[in-house]
N, C-alpha and C positions, 0 to 999 in steps of 0.2 A: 430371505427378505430382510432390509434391514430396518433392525428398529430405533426410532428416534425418540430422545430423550434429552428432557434439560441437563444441564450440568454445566455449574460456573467452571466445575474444574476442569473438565474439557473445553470449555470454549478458550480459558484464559492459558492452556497447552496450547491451542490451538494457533494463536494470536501472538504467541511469548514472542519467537522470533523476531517478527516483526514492529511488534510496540517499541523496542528496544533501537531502532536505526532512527538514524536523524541523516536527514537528506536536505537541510538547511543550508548547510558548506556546499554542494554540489549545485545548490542551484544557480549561481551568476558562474559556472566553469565555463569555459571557451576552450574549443581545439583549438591551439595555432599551430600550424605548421610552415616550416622554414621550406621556400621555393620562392622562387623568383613570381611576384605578384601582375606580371604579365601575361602568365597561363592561365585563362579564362576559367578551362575545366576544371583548375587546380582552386581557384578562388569558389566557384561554385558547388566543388566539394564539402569545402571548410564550410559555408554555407549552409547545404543540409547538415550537414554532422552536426554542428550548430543547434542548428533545430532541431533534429532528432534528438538530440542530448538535453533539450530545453525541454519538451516533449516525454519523454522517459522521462524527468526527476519531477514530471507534472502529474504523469499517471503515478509516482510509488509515492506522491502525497496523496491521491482520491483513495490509495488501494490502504493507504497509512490509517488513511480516518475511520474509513468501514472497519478496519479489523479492531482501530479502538472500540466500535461500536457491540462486538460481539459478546463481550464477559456482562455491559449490560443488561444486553437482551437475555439471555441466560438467567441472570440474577431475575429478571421479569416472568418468563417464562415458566423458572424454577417454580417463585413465588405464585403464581397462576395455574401449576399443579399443584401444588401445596392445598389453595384453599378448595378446587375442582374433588379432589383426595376426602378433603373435610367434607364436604355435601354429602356424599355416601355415607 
C-alpha cells in the first residue's frame, strides 16, 4: 500500500521539470508548408496542424499552472500536519 505524505520537497522534485519551460515563443508558431496552394487536402492539412499545435501549447499552459500549484499545496498540507501532530 502506498503511503501518502506531505512533502515540499517532493512535490517541488516533482514539478522541477516542468516549472522551468516556457512555451510563450511557441505559441503564435505556424506550420507552413511549401506546395502548390490549389491542393485542397494539402491546405486543409496545414489547417489542422495549425490547430493541433494551437491546442497542444494551450494544454502545456493549463498543465504549466497546476504543477506551479503543487510545492503550494505541499507547504499547506505540510503545515496542516504540523499542527494535526501538535493536538496529540
Amino acid at each position: 500500500m502506498v503511503q501518502i505524505a506531505s512533502s515540499i520537497e517532493q512535490a517541488e522534485s516533482a514539478v522541477r521539470e516542468l516549472v522551468g519551460v516556457d512555451i510563450h515563443q511557441e505559441r503564435n508558431e505556424q506550420f507552413q508548408a511549401s506546395y502548390s496552394s490549389d491542393i485542397s487536402a494539402m491546405t486543409n492539412a496545414q489547417t489542422i496542424c495549425n490547430s493541433i499545435f494551437s491546442g497542444t501549447t494551450d494544454l502545456c499552459q493549463v498543465v504549466l499552472t497546476q504543477a506551479n500549484k503543487f510545492p503550494e499545496l505541499a507547504r499547506l498540507v505540510e503545515q496542516r500536519d504540523r499542527e494535526d501532530a501538535n493536538k496529540w
